[in-house]
C-alpha positions in Angstrom: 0.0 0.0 0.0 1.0 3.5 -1.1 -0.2 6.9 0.3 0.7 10.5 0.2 -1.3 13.4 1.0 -1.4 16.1 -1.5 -2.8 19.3 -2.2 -5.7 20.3 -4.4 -4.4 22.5 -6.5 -7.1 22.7 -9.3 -8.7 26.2 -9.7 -12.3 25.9 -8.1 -11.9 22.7 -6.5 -13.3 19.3 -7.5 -16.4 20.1 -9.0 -18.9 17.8 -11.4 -16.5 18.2 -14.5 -13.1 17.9 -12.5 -14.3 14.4 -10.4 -15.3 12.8 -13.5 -11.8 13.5 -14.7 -10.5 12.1 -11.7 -12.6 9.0 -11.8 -11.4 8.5 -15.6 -7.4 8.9 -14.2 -8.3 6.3 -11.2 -9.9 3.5 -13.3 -6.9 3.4 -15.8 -5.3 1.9 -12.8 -5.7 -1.8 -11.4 -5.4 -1.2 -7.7 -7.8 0.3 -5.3 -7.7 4.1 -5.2 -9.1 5.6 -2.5 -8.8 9.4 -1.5 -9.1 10.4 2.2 -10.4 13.7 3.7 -11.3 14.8 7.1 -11.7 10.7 8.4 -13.7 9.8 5.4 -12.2 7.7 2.9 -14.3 7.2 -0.5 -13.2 4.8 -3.6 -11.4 7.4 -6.3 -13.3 5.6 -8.7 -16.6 6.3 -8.0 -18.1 9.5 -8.9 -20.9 10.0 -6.1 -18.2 9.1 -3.8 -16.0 11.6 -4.5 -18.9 14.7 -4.6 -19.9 13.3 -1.0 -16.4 15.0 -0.2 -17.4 18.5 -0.7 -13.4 19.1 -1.6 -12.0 22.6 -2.6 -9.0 23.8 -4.4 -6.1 24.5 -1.3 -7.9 21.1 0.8 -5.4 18.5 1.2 -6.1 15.0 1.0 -4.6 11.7 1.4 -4.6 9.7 -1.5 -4.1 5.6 -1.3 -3.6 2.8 -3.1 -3.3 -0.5 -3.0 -2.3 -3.3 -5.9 -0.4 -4.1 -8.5 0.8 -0.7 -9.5 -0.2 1.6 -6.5 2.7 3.9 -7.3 2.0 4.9 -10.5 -1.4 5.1 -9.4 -0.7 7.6 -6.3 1.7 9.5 -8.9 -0.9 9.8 -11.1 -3.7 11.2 -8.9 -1.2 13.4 -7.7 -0.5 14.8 -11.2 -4.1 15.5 -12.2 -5.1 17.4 -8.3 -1.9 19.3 -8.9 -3.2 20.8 -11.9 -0.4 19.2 -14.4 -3.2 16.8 -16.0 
């Protein structure tokens, strides 16, 4: 298991548009995602999941993976909320 917290750096946050962007960048991976904020901890693949967060750009968040290539997946979630994807 891999995990790193990062910071949302996205301009207006993780809205509708953005998550569904996310989702796309988690499922090209094969191990569980997940991205943790403020004790809850939602699958990074699933799109109601992540609007239950409520997350803003500046809001840092753990992000966590587990499988078969959980480091490129963390580097890749990473890349997208830091606004380079």
């Amino acid at each position: 298991m891999v995990q790193k917290s990062v910071q949302i750096k996205l301009d207006g946050g993780l809205e509708a548009r953005p998550i569904a962007m996310l989702v796309q960048v988690a499922s090209k991976y094969d191990s569980s995602v997940y991205i943790e904020s403020a004790s809850k901890k939602v699958n990074a693949k699933s799109i109601m999941g992540m609007m239950g967060l409520g997350l803003n750009g500046g809001d840092t968040v753990t992000v966590i993976a587990d499988g078969s290539d959980e480091a490129e997946a963390v580097a890749g979630i990473e890349d997208f909320l830091g606004g380079s994807k």
